[in-house]
C-alpha positions, -999 to 999 in steps of 0.1 A, spaced: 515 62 -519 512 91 -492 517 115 -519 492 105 -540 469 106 -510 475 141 -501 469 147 -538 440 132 -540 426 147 -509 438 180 -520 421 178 -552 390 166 -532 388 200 -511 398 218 -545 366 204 -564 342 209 -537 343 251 -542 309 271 -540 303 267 -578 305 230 -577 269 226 -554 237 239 -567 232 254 -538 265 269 -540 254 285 -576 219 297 -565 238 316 -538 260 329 -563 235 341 -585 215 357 -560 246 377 -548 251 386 -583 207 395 -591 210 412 -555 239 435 -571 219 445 -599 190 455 -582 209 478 -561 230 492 -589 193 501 -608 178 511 -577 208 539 -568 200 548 -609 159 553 -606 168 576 -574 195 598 -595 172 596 -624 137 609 -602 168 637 -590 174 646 -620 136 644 -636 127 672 -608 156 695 -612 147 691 -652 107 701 -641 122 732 -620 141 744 -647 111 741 -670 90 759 -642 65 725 -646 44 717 -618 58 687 -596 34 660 -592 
């Protein structure tokens, strides 16, 4: 009987993991969209970097 207690209440703390709580999830997720929009912001800054080195090569006026 004590075994299948501990089992049971091991299984109990097992189930209750972030993903298992909407609240958990939404936390997830937003870790997850957060990620991406750093990830595309570092890109638009190397892409603007490389945009003006492209315009100074070309010898175009830099607005």
């Amino acid at each position: 009987m004590k075994t299948i207690l501990i089992a049971a209440t091991f299984f109990m703390v097992w189930a209750c993991g972030p993903e298992s709580s909407p609240e958990g999830r939404s936390k997830i997720r937003d870790r997850n969209l957060q990620e991406q929009l750093d990830s595309l912001k570092t890109e638009n800054i190397q892409m603007k970097k490389e945009i003006l080195l492209i315009k100074e090569k070309l010898k175009m006026p830099v607005k």
